[in-house]
Each structure stands twice: as C-alpha cells, then as structure tokens.
N, C-alpha and C positions, 0 to 999 in steps of 0.2 A: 285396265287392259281389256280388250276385245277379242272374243274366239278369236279371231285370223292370227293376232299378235300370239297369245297364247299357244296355238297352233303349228305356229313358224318357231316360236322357240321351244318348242316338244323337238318338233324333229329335228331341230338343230341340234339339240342336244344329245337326242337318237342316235343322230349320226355320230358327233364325237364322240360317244361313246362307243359306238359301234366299231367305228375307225382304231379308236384307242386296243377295242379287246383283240381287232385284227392283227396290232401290230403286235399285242402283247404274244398273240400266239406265235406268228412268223418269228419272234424273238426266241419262243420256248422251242421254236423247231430248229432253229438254228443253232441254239443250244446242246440240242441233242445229237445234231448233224458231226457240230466241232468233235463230241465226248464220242460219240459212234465213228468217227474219222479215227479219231486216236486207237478208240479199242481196236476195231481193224487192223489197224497195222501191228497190233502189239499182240493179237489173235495169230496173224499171219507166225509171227515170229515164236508165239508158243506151238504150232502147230510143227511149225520145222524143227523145234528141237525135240516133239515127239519121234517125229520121223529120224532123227539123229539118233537118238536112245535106242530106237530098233534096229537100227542099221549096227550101233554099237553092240546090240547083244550078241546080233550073227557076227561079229568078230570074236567077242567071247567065245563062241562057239567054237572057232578056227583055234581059238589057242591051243597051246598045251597044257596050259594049269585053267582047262575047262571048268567052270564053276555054272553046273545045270539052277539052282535055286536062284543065284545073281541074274542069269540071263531071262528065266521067267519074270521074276521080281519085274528086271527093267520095260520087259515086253508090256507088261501088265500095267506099271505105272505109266506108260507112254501111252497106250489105248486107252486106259481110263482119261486123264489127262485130255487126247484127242478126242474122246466121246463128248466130253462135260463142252469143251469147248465150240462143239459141231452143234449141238444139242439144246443148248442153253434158248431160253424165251424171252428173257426180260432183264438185261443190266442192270445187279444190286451186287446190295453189300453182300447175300448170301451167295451169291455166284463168287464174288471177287474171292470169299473167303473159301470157299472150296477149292479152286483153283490156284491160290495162294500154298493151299496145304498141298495139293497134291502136284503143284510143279514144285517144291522143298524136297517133300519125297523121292521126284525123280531127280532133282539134282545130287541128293547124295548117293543113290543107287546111280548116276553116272559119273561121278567121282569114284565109284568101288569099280566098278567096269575099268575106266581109267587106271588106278594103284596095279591091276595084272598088266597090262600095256608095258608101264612103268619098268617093271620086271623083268619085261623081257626084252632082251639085245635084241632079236631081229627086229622087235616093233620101229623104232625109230630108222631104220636104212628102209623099211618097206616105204616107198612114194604114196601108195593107194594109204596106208595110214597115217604118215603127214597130210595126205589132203582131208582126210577126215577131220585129223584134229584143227587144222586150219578153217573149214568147215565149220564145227563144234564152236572155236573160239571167234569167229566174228558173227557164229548165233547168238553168243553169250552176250557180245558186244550191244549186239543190236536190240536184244530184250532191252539192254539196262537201259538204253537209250528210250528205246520205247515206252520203257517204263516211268522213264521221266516225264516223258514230253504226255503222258497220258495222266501220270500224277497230275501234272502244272496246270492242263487244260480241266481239270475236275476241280483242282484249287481254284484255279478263276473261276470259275462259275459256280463255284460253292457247293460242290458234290463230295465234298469229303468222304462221302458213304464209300465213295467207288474207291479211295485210292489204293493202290496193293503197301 
C-alpha cells in the first residue's frame, strides 16, 4: 500500500468512527430526552399533589375535630416533598429513593387528614369539598399512571436505577 491509499483509509475510517460516536451520542440524548419527558410529567403531578396536601391541611383547620400536629405534619411533608422536587440536580436512584420515602409519608398523613372528613356529616353535602376530593382522586389517578409510563420508559432503556 501507498501513503495516499493508506491515507484515504485513515480517514475513512476517522469518519466512521466519528459518524458512529455522533450517532451514539444523539441516541444517549434521546435517551435521556424520553426518561426526562416521563419524569416531567410525573414531576408535574407530584407537585399538585403537594399543593393538594396543603390546601388539605387549611380544611383541617376549618374543621371541628381540629387536629394542629396533623395539619403541620401535612404542611411539612408537602414542602419538603415540593422542595426535593424543585431542587433536585441530576436524576438517580438516590433522588428516586428520597422522593419515594417522602411522597409514602405524605400519602398517609393525607389519608389521616382524609379519616376526619370521613367523620364528619357536613363534609360530604359541602360541593367546595367534593371538588377537592374529586381533585385529590384524579391526582392519585394520574401519578399511578405516570408512574407507569415512567417505570416502562426506564425499563426500555435499561434504567432500572430510576424506577419508583
């Protein structure tokens, strides 16, 4: 073989390789795009149901079997919750699992909010707290959904790290 020949197949090979790592990367971006599409929505929807938990507490508040520790609790678990989530730098397992623990937390602190409701006769004729709970119940809805569809897109592309 001759430099020129030699030459001509350096950079051809340059190139497909070069070609090759371009697409590898636009794949790993895309990658990230689908898994950051999913969190997003599934962000959105942990966020509303912080903002639900608070809006829950000031009805605690209004009640008459007033319960001041449950209403902090919920306050508390929904901003922390809301913070982690605003806050966060880099999608991992040590996020997912933080957020895991501290939306548990607020689910049963809004399940206890929920049992005085329960309780009480006026709650169910008031319309402003059927739309709450209507509200509440198609957040729940859409988490689990979201949660799906953010699972399955981490399963395909082999993030198990992330799944809740």
């Amino acid at each position: 073989m001759n430099k020129t020949t030699t030459a001509k197949t350096s950079l051809i090979a340059m190139t497909f390789f070069g070609l090759l790592i371009i697409q590898l990367n636009v794949f790993g971006q895309s990658e990230n795009k689908s898994i950051d599409t999913a969190w997003s929505l599934l962000k959105e929807q942990f966020l509303r149901r912080s903002n639900l938990a608070i809006q829950l507490s000031g009805n605690v508040r209004k009640n008459k079997n007033f319960d001041t520790l449950l209403s902090i609790k919920l306050e508390n678990a929904a901003s922390n919750l809301a913070s982690l989530l605003q806050i966060y730098y880099k999608l991992d397992s040590n996020l997912i699992i933080a957020i895991h623990g501290l939306n548990d937390s607020l689910t049963s602190l809004i399940q206890k909010g929920l049992m005085i409701f329960e309780n009480e006769n006026s709650f169910t004729s008031e319309e402003e707290n059927m739309d709450y709970l209507m509200q509440l119940e198609g957040n729940e809805n859409r988490i689990h959904v979201c949660v799906h569809d953010f699972n399955k897109t981490c399963e395909n592309l082999r993030r198990l790290d992330l799944c809740f």
